[in-house]
N, C-alpha and C positions, 0 to 999 in steps of 0.2 A: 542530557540525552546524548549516547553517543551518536556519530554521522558518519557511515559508510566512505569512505576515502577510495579513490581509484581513480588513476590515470587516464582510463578510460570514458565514454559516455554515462557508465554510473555512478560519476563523480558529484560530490554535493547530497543534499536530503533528497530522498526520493519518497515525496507523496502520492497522494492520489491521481491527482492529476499526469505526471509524470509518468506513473506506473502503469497508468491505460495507455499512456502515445507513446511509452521507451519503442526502439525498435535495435533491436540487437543486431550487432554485423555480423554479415556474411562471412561463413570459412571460406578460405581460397579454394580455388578448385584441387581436388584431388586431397584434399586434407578431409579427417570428418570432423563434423560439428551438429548442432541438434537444427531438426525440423523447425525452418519457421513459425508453419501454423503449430506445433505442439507450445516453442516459446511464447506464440502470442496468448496463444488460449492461457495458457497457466498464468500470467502477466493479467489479465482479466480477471482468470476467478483470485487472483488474491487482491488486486483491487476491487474486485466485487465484496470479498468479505472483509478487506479491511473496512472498506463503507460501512459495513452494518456494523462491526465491533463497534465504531463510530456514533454510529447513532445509540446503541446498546447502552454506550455509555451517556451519551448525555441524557438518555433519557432518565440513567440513575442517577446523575447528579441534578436534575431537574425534583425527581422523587425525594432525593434526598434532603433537598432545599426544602419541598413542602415540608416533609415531617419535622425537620427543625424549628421551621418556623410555626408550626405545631403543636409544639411539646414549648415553646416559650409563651404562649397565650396565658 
């Protein structure tokens, strides 16, 4: 699995838990840079949906395991 590399605070894996508390810095004044709350919200819903991929999948590898063990009776 490749892992995001940077200098910065996004340095290292960034999971779940990281992805709901990252908190992006501030542009200096007089520079632009993006809206706080627009970074938090989106920082949210892709932690919100990587949770459910998340579960999406174990729950097929949980399905998966029954039918195997299934089809060997």
């Amino acid at each position: 699995m490749a892992v995001y590399r940077s200098r910065d605070a996004l340095a290292g894996p960034l999971g779940l838990d990281r992805l709901a508390a990252l908190a992006l810095p501030f542009t200096r004044v007089g520079r632009r840079g993006y809206r706080p709350a627009g970074v938090d919200a989106l920082l949210h819903r892709l932690a919100h949906e990587l949770r459910e991929r998340i579960r999406e999948r174990d729950r097929a590898l949980v399905e998966n395991q029954r039918i195997k063990d299934a089809l060997h009776i």
